[in-house]
Structure formats: structure tokens, C-alpha cells
N, C-alpha and C positions, 0 to 999 in steps of 0.2 A: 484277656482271659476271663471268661466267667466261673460262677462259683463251682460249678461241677466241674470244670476242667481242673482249674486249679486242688480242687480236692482232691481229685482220680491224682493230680502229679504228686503232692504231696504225702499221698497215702504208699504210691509207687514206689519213692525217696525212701520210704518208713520201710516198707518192704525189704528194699536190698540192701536196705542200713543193717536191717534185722537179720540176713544172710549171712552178711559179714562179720557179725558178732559171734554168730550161731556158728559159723566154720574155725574160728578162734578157738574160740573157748572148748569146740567139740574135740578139736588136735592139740590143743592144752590137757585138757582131760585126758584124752587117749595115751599122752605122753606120760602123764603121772601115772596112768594104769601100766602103763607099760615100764616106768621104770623105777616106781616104789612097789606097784603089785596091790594097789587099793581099790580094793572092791567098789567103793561108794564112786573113787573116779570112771573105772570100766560102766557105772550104772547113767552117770552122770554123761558120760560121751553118747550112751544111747538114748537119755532125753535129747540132747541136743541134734540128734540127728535126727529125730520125730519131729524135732521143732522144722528142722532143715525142710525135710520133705514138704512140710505143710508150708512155707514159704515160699519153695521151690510151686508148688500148687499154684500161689495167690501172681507169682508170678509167671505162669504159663498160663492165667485167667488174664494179664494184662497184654500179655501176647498175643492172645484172640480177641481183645479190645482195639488193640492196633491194627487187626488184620481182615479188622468187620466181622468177626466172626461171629456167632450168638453166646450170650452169658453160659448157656447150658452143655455148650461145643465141651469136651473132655481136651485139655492142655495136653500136649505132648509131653510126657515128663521122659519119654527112654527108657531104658532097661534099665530095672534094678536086681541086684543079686544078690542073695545073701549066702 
């Protein structure tokens, strides 16, 4: 494996490590908003979903890397609703 490969995998790892924390701690959050009623948590659950989203991103970017796509291709991310 050369050094860009190994990079791209490494970086990929980071990525949905960073997912994974991000959905934790955002349903931790959400939980204490929901069942102390603290504001700073309700605020805290929507950084982390901002963070989600833009992971969610870096990972529909490695998904058009896999699929030959071009760097500038727009990821499928789905529908979102608020």
C-alpha cells in the first residue's frame, strides 16, 4: 500500500471513528435535554449534529472516491428534515 493509499484509509478510519462519537454523545445530550431540561444540553446535541452532518459529507466524498467518481461529484447525503 503506498503512502496516499494508506492515508485516504487512515483518514477514512478517523472519519467514522468521528461518527461514532458524534452520534453518542449527540443521544447523550439529547437525553439530558430531555430529561433534566438543560438548555446548554438541547444546544450541545445540535453542535453535534452539525458535526454529524459534515462527517456524514467527508463520508459521501469517500464514497465517490470508491466509485471513480470526481472530487467535485456532490455525495448523496438523502433527505433531510427538520
Amino acid at each position: 500500500m503506498n503512502y496516499e493509499q494508506e492515508f485516504l484509509k487512515d483518514f477514512q478510519e478517523w472519519v467514522n471513528q468521528q461518527v461514532q462519537i458524534s452520534e453518542l454523545a449527540m443521544k447523550a445530550a439529547e437525553k439530558i435535554a430531555h430529561e433534566d431540561g438543560k438548555k446548554e444540553a438541547a444546544e450541545a446535541a445540535i453542535r453535534y449534529e452539525s458535526r454529524l452532518d459534515a462527517y456524514h459529507f467527508l463520508q459521501g466524498k469517500f464514497e465517490n472516491y470508491k466509485n471513480g467518481k470526481n472530487f467535485h461529484e456532490i455525495p448523496d447525503l438523502g433527505t433531510k428534515t427538520y
